[in-house]
Kinemage of the C-alpha trace (Angstrom):
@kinemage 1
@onewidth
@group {chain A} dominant
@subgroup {mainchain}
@vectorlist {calphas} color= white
{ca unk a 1} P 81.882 112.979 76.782
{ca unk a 2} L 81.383 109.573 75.618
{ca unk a 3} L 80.529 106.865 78.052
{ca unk a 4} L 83.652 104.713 77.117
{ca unk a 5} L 85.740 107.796 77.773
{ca unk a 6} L 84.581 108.216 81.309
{ca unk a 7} L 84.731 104.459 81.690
{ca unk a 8} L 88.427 104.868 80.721
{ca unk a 9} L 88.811 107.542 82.355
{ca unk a 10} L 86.814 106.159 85.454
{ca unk a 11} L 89.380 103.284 85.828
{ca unk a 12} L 92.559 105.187 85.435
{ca unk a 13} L 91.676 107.094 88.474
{ca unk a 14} L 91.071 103.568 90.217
{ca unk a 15} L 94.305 102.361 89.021
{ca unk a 16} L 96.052 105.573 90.327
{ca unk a 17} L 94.166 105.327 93.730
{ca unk a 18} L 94.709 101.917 94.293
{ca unk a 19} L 98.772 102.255 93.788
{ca unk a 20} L 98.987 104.935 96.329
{ca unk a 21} L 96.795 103.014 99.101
{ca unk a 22} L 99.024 99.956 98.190
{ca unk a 23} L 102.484 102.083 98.419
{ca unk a 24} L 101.337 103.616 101.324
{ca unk a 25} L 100.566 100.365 103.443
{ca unk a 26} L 103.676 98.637 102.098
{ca unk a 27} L 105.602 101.951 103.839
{ca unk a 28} L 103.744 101.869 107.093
{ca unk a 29} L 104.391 97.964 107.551
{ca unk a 30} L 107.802 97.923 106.667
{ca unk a 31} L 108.256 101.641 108.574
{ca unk a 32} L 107.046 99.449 111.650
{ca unk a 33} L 107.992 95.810 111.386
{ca unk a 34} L 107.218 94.808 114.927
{ca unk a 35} L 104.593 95.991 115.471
{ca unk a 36} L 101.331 94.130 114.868
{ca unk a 37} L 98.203 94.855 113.081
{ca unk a 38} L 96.757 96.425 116.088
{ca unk a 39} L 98.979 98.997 116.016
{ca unk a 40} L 98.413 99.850 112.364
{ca unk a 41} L 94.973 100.012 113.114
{ca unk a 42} L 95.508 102.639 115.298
{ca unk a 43} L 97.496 104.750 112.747
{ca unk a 44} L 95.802 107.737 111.022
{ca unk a 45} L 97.789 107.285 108.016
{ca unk a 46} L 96.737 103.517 108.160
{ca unk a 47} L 93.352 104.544 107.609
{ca unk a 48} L 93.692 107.261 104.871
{ca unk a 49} L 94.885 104.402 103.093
{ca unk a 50} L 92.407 102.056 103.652
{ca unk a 51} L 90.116 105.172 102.098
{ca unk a 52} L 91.697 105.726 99.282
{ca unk a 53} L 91.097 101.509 98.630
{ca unk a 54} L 87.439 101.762 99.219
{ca unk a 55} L 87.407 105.006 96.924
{ca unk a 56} L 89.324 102.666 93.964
{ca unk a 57} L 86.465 100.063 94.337
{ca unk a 58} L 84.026 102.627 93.882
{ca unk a 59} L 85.583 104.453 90.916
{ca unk a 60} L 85.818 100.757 89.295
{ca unk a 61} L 82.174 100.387 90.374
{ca unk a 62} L 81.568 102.876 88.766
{ca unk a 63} L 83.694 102.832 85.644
{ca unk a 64} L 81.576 99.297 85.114
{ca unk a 65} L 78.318 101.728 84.691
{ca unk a 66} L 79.660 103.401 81.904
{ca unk a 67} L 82.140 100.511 80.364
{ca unk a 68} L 82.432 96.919 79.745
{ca unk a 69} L 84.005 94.681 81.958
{ca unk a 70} L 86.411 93.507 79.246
{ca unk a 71} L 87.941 97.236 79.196
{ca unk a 72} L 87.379 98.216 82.579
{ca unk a 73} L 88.716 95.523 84.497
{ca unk a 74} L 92.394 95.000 82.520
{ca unk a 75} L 92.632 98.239 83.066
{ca unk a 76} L 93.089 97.517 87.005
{ca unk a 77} L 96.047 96.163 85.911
{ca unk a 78} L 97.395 99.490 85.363
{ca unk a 79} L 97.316 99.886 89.027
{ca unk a 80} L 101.175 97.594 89.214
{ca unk a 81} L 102.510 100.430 86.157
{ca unk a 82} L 101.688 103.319 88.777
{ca unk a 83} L 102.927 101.869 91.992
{ca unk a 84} L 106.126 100.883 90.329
{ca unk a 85} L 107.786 104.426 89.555
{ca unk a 86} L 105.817 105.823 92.821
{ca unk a 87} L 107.221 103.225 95.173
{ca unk a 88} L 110.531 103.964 93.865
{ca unk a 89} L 110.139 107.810 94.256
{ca unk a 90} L 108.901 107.386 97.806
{ca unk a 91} L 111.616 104.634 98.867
{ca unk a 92} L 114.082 107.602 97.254
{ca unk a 93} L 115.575 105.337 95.294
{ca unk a 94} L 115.513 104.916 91.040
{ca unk a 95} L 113.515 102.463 89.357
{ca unk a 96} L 115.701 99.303 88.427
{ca unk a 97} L 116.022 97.958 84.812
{ca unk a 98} L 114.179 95.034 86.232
{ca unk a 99} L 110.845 96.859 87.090
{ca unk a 100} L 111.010 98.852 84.382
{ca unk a 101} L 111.251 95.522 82.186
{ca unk a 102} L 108.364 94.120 84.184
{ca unk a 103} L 106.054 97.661 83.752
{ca unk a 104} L 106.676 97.514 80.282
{ca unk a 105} L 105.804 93.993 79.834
{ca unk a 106} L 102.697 94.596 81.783
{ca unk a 107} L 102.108 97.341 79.358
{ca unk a 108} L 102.492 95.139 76.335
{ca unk a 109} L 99.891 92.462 77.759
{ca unk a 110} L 97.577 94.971 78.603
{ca unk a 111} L 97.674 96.427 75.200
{ca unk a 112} L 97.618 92.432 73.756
{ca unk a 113} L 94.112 91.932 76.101
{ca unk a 114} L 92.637 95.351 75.245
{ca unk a 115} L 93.049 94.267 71.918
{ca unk a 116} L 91.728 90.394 71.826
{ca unk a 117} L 88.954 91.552 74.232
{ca unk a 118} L 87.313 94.631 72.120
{ca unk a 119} L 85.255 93.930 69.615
{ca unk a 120} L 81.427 94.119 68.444
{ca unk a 121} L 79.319 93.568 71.277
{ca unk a 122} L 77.612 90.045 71.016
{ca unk a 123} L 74.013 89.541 69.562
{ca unk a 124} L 70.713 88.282 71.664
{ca unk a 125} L 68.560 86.127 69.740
């Protein structure tokens, strides 16, 4: 496996993680909306998705080892295309014509910086 493959790869799993800890906390604060942050703090579930942040970070961390930044980091942006349909599907509720506008849109930038940002890698004199 090539290392821009696992870089690729590397960051899709960040994206992926990173829209579940973000859908997750989004349901817990609006599940409880007053309570404060100590309360949340106190919630198991609370935690697990604090986790799965900190394991996002590291998978980007480490996507950077095998990638450049110019491919790894848009590709963080995926992380708004996954929470979109997932937030929807754990709301139990259909993803609007508006969001699906919006994560196509995202889509079509990402594809637009991918390709501006790729290229030959610069020279050192």
């Amino acid at each position: 496996m090539s290392a821009a493959v696992l870089a690729v790869g590397l960051s899709l799993v960040s994206a992926v993680a990173y829209a579940v800890a973000a859908v997750a906390q989004e349901r817990l604060a609006a599940r409880r909306p007053d309570t404060g942050a100590l309360r949340l703090l106190g919630s198991g579930a609370w935690w697990w998705s604090v986790s799965l942040n900190a394991a996002g970070a590291l998978l980007h961390v480490a996507a950077l080892k095998y990638g450049p930044l110019t491919v790894v980091q848009p590709l963080g942006a995926l992380t708004l295309v996954a929470a979109v349909p997932l937030g929807a599907r754990i709301a139990g509720r259909p993803v609007g014509s508006a969001e699906w506008r919006g994560t196509g849109l995202t889509l079509l930038g990402l594809g637009a910086l991918l390709l501006t940002a790729t290229g030959p890698a610069p020279t050192t004199c």
